[in-house]
SESE-449912 format. One line per 2 residues: number of its first residue (from 1); their letters; for each residue x, y, z of C-alpha. Coordinates in steps of 0.5 Angstrom, whole numbers, plus 500, padded with zeros to 3 digits. Layout:
REM SESE-449912
NUM	A	X:Y:Z; ...
REM end
This chain:
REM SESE-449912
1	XX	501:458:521; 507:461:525
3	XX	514:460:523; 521:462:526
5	XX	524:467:522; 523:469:514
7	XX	529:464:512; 524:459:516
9	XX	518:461:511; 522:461:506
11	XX	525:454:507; 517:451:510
13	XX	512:455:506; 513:454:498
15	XX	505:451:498; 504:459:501
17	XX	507:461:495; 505:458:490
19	XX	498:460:488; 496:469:487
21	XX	494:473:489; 498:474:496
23	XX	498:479:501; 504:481:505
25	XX	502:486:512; 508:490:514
27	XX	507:491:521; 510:497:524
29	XX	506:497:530; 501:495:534
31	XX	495:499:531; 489:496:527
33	XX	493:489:524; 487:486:526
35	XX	482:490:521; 488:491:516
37	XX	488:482:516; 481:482:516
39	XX	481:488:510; 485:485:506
41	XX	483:477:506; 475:480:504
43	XX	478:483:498; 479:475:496
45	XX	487:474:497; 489:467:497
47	XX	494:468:504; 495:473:507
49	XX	503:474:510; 504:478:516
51	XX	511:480:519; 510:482:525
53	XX	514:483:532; 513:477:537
55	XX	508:483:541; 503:483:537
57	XX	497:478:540; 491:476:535
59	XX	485:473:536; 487:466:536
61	XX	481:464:529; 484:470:526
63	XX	491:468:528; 489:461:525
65	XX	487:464:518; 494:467:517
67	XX	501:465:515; 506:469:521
69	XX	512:471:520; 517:474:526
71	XX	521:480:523; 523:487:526
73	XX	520:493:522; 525:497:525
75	XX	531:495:523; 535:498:515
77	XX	531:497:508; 527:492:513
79	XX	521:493:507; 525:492:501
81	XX	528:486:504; 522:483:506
83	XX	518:484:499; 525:482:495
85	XX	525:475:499; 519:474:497
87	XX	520:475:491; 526:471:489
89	XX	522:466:493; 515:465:488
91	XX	514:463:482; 510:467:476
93	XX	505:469:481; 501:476:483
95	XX	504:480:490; 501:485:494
97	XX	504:489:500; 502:494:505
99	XX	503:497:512; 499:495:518
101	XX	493:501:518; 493:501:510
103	XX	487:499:507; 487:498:499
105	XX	481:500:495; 480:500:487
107	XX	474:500:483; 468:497:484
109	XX	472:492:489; 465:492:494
111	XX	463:487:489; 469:484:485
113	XX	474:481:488; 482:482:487
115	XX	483:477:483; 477:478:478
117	XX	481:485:477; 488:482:476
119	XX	485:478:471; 483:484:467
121	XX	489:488:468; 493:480:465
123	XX	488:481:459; 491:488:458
125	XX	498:485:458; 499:489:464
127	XX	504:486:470; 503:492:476
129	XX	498:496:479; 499:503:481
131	XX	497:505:488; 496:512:490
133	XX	497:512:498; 491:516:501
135	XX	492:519:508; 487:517:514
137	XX	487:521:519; 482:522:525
139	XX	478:529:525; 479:530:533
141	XX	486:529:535; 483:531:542
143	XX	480:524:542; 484:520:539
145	XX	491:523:540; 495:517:535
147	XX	490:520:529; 487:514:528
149	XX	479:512:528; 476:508:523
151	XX	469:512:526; 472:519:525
153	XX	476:517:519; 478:524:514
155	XX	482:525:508; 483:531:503
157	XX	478:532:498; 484:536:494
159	XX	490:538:494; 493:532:489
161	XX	498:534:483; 504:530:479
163	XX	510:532:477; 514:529:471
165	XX	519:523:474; 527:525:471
167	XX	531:520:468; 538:521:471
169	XX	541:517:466; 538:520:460
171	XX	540:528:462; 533:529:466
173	XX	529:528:461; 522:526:464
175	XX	521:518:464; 515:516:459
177	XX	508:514:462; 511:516:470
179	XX	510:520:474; 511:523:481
181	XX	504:523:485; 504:528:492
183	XX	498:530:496; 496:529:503
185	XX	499:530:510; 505:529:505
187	XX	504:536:501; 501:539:507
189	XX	506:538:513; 512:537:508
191	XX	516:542:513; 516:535:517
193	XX	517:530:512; 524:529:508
195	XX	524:530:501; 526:523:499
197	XX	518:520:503; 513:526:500
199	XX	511:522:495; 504:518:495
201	XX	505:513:489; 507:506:490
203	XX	507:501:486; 504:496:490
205	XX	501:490:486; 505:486:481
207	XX	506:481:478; 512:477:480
209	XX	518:474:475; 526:472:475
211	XX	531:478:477; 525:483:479
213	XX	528:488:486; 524:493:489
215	XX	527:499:491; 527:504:498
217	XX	522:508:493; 517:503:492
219	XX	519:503:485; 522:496:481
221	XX	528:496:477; 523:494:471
223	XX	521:500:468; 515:499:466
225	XX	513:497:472; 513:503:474
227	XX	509:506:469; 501:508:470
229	XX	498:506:464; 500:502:457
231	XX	502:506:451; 495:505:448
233	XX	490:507:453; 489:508:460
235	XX	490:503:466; 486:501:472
237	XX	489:504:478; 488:503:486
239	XX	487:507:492; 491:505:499
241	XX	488:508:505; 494:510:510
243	XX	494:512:517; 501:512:517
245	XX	503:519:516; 498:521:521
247	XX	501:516:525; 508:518:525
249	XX	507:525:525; 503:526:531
251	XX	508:520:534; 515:524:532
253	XX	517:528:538; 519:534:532
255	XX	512:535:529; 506:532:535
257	XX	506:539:538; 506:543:531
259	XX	499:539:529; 493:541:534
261	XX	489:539:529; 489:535:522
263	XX	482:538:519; 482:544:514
265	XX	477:546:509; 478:540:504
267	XX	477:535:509; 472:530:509
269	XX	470:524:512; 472:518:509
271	XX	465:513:507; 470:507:506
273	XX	467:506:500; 470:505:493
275	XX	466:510:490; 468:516:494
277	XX	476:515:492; 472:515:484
279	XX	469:521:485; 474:525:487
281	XX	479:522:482; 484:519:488
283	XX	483:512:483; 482:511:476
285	XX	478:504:473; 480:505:466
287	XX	477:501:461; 474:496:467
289	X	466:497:467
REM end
């Protein structure tokens, strides 16, 4: 379905939000919106919300299956305005968001379904799922000069760490069960990255309530929905698989003619497969069995 605007939406699409999960698809560009939809709507979400420009052409059964919203993802705070609309405009229900070319990934989810992981992470008293952001990237650069290939996708096998999250309100003590994720394009080519977008984790799965904002970090104003895991034991996590650093990188001017090549001696090729992620601890399933 096609609205006018968000405000359109807002005021027409109410059924849209009443029933979770929900998928929201922020396009930034042209590149893979159609796989990143088909994607996700697989994963088993009940609408699927893409913000796009009025230059994105879908294939019209795939067009049918969507809920279009015009919006500039250019424009300032663009991300938090968006997913704070939605938010202050859905009732108690679970949200997901995204970029276009990011593709969300958790345990065993070949066979399980988004919902049947939300309910399980509910029976765990738990509101939010914790999204590592996993960057894509071609193996060849020469053949595919904007870095992305679904056929000739890689990622890093290693080079993945955390820091502790300081409280600036409690004299820079560490938060409790937070942390700062970094790895990837992010950590290998930082000298082009700015300080504040070098970390990989994002909580990007939650449960929607009255008063919840997102902020420009990719953390919300609840605390404890920034956390990892609950205090007793450890929590399912998820993996989103991201061309989006690899896409800036090689679009900006300042660092395309740095990267020959985005390959090193801990690169793989990625098998689009949730085990791979669960091999290589870029998630973690918890007590999901």
């Amino acid at each position: 379905m096609q609205y006018t605007d968000l405000a359109d939406f807002i005021k027409t699409g109410s059924e849209v939000l009443a029933r979770g999960p929900i998928a929201l698809i922020l396009v930034e560009d042209l590149v893979e919106v159609d796989t990143c939809i088909r994607h996700h709507q697989q994963l088993g979400f009940k609408s699927v919300l893409v913000f796009a420009p009025d230059e994105l052409k879908l294939p019209k059964n795939l067009d049918e299956l969507i809920h279009r919203i015009p919006y500039d993802m250019m424009a300032e705070n663009a991300m938090e305005v968006a997913v704070n609309t939605i938010i202050d405009a859905a009732p108690d229900i679970w949200v997901y968001y995204c970029y276009n070319a990011e593709y969300l990934f958790y345990p065993f989810n070949e066979t399980r379904s988004v919902g049947e992981m939300i309910a399980f992470s509910m029976e765990e008293r738990r509101s939010s799922i914790l999204t590592y952001v996993v960057d894509l990237y071609a193996g060849d650069l020469g053949d595919f000069p904007d870095a992305v290939s679904l056929e000739d996708a890689h990622l890093d096998k290693s080079g993945y760490y955390a820091l502790a999250r300081a409280d600036a309100a409690n004299n820079g003590h560490p938060k409790e069960r937070q942390l700062d994720f970094y790895g990837g394009l992010r950590w290998r080519f930082e000298e082009h990255i700015p300080a504040a977008r070098r970390k990989i984790d994002r909580v990007a799965l939650f449960r929607n309530k009255k008063g919840l904002k997102i902020r420009a970090d990719h953390t919300f104003n609840d605390e404890e929905y920034n956390t990892y895991s609950c205090e007793w034991h450890h929590n399912i996590t998820a993996s989103i698989c991201s061309f989006r650093t690899a896409k800036a990188l090689k679009r900006n001017p300042g660092s395309t003619f740095d990267i020959e090549t985005f390959r090193w001696h801990n690169s793989t090729e990625f098998e689009w497969h949730s085990q791979q992620l669960l091999d290589l601890g870029l998630m973690e399933p918890g007590q999901w069995f």
